[in-house]
N, C-alpha and C positions, 0 to 999 in steps of 0.2 A: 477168197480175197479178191477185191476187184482189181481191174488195171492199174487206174489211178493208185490203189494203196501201193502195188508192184511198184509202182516207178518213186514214188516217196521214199517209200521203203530203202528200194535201191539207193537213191542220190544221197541218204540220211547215214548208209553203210558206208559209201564212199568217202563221204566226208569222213567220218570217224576214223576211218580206214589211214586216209591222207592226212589227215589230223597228227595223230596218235605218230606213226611215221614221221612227219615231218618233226616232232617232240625230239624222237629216240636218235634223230639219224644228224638234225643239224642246230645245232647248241646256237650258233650265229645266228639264225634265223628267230630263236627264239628269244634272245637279248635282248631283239631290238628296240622291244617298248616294255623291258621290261619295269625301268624306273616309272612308267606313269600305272604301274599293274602291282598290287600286291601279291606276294609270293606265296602260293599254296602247299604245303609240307604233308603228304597222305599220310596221315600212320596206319593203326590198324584198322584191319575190317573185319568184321565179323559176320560171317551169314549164320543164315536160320538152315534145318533141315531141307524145307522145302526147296530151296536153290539151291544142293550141291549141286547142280550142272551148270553153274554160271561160272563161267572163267573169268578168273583173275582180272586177266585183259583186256576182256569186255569193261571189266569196273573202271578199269584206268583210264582207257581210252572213254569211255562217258563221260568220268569226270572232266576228265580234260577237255574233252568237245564243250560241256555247258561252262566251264568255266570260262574260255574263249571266248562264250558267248556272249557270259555276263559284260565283258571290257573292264572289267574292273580288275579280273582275280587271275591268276597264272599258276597251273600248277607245275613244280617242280620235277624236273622228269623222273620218271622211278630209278630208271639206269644211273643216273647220279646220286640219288639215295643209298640205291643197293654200294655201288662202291665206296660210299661216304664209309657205309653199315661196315663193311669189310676192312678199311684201314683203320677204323674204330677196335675193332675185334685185332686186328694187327698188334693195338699198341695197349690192349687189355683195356680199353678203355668201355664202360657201359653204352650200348645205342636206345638212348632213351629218346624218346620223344625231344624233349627240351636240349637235351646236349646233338642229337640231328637241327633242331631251328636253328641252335646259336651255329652250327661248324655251316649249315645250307642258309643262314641268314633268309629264313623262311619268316613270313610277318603273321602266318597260322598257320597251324596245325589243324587237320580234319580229320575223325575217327567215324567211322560208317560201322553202321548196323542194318544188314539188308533181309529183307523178310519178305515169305510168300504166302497167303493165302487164299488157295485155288488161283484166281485171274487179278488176283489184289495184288501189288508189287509195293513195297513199302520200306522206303532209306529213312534211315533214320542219322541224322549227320548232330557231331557235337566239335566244334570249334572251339582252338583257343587262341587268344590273340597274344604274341610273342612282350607286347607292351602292359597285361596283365594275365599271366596265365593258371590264378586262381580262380577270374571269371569263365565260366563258358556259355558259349554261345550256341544253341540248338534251333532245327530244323525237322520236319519231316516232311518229304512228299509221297507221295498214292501215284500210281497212275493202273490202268488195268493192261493188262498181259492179251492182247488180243489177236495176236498172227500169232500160227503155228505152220512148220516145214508143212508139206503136202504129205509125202510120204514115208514121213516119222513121227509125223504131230509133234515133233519137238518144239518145244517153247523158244520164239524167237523175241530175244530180252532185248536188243537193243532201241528199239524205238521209247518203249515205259520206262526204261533205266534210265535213260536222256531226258525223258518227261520227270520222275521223282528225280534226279539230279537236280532239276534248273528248280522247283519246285523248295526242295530242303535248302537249295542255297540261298534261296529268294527269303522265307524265312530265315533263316537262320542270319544272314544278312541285315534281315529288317527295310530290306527294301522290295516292295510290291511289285515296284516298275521295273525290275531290274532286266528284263527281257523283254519288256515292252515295246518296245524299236524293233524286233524282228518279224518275217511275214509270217504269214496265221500258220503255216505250218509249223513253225517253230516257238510262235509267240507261247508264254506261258507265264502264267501268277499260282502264287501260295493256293492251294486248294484244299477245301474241307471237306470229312470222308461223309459221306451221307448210306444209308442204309434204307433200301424201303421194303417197308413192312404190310402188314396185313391190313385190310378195308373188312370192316364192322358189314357184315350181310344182316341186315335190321327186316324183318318180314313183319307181314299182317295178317295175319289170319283171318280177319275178315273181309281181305281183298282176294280177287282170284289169284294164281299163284301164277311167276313170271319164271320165264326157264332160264332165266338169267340167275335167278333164285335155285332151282331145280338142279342147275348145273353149278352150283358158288364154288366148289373147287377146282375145277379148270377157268371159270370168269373170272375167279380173284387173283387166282396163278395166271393169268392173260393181260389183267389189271397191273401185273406187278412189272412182267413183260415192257408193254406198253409204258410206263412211268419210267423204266429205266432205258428206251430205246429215248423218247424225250431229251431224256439228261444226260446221256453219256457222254456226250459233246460239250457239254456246260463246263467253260476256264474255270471258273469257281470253288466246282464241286467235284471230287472224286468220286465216281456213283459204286457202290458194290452193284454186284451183277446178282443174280438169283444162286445160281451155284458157289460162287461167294459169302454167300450172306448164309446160306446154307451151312456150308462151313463153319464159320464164325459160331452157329450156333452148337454147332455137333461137336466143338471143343467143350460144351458146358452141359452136353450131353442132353442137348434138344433133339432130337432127330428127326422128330417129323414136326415142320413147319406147317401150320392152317392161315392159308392169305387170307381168308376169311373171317377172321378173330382179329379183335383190337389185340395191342402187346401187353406180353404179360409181366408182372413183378421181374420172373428171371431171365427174359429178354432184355430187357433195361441193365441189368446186372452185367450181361455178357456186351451188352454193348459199351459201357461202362469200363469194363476190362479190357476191352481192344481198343476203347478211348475212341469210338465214334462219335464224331460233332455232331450230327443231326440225323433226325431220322423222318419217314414219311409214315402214317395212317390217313387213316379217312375212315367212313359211313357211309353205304348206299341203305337207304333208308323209304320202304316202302310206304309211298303216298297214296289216297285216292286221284291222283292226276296222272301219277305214274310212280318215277323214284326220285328222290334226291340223294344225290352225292353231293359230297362233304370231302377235299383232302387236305390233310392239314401237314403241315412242316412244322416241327419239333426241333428245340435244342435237346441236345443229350444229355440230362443234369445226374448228380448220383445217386438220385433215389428214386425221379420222377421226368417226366417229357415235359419240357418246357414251350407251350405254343406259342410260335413267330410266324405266322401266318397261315391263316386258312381262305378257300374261296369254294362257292358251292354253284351246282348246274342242275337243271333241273333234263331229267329223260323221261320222254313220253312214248317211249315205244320199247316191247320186249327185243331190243334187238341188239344184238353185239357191237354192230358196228356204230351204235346209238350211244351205247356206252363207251366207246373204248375215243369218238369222238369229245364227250363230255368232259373222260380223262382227259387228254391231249389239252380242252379250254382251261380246267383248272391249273395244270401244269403252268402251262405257259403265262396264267395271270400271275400264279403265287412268285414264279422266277422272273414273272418281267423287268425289276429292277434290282435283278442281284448281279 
């Protein structure tokens, strides 16, 4: 972890810290604007296996910090729910969701489902708004899990939990911009999960043979590297990461991925099932001039890959760094305008 991420890190802890705190400790403070701020009511949450190490508090305090952030939304402190829950149960009365909005005059309800796959972090938030609460209104955001403690490799959740936070509320919301006014570190929009997959190794046998070729399981596995060092940065896109995607597959009982192979029928399936928007292939395709790559960006439809953009490069040299520059041009033409 670099310095720079240390000190994000830290300032993004403190906030939360101070945050969550100033929620719990002063009711006055939190008043004061509350009439221009809709009032946010948590109910349940639900984790996956994958996060039992995630504390409770951690969820609260995220929510809370993105919700702040939005200027729109306010969540209601928990310490005032729990004792709402408790004089509720005093006078036998049910603590439902709906009988907590009416007594906490909450304007929604939010229910979370938080899930982990490998470095994938995934909230899953469903709203209801207290002025029809037969509609609801849903959201998901991704973000990847990328600090770990030094000396326990523990998973450090709070920077991704504040990213799929602002994320699911931002859908779920229906507003894009809803965090658009804050600086880049914090800035964030709705994001769609992308998955990248295997590059088509297409040879010629009556061309001499390129060890680009020779070697296509470490080049395609370096290709895949490569396309997702590119994207991981990208607002748009949640990228799965290689040990992610890995994952994702070894739940449908793929176990061994070839980068090198187009995708197959039951790749699409498993993507399909975990509800990934788009996914990446390509074609390195031996020429007599050299090679051409091909990568193409795919919507994820439920029986087949839907192409939305491809762009192609041409490499004239057996050489790595020949190739992995090619990747790098297509990448960045096919995302230039997303």
């Amino acid at each position: 972890m670099t310095n720079k991420s240390n000190i994000l890190l830290f300032f993004i802890f403190i906030f939360i810290s101070i945050s969550y705190q100033s929620q719990s400790k002063d009711k006055k403070n939190i008043d004061l604007d509350t009439s221009s701020r809709k009032m946010v009511l948590l109910g349940n949450v639900e984790l996956g296996s994958e996060v039992h190490d995630l504390e409770i508090t951690k969820i609260e305090a995220g929510l809370h910090l993105a919700l702040e952030l939005s200027r729109k939304l306010r969540l209601i402190p928990i310490t005032e729910r729990d004792s709402v829950i408790s004089v509720m149960f005093e006078k036998h009365k049910e603590p439902t969701a709906e009988n907590l909005a009416k007594e906490l005059k909450a304007d929604k309800v939010y229910f979370l489902t938080i899930n982990r796959l490998h470095n994938m972090l995934r909230v899953d938030l469903t709203a209801f708004d207290k002025k029809n609460t037969k509609k609801k209104y849903k959201g998901k955001g991704y973000a990847n899990l990328r600090y770990r403690e030094q000396k326990t490799n523990k998973i450090i959740y709070d920077p991704a939990l504040l990213k799929a936070f602002q994320r699911a509320i931002a859908e779920a919301e229906n507003d894009t911009l809803l965090f658009d006014y804050l600086d880049d570190n914090l800035k964030t929009y709705p994001a769609a999960s992308l998955v990248i997959g295997g590059i088509d190794f297409h040879e010629d046998k009556t061309l001499p043979v390129w060890k680009l070729y020779e070697k296509k399981v470490v080049t395609s596995y370096d290709a895949t590297e490569i396309i997702f060092e590119e994207l991981k940065d990208h607002p748009k896109f949640a990228v799965y990461d290689n040990p992610s995607r890995d994952s994702l597959y070894s739940l449908f009982h793929m176990h061994i991925v070839e980068n090198y192979r187009p995708p197959t029928s039951f790749e699409i399936l498993a993507l399909n099932a975990l509800e990934v928007d788009y996914y990446i292939t390509g074609l390195l395709k031996r020429i007599p001039d050299g090679a051409l790559l091909e990568l193409v960006l795919c919507r994820v439809n439920q029986k087949s890959l839907e192409v939305i953009k491809s762009e192609k490069e041409m490499i004239y040299e057996d050489s790595i760094p020949e190739f992995r520059t090619a990747i790098k041009k297509c990448i960045k033409r096919i995302f230039s305008n997303e």
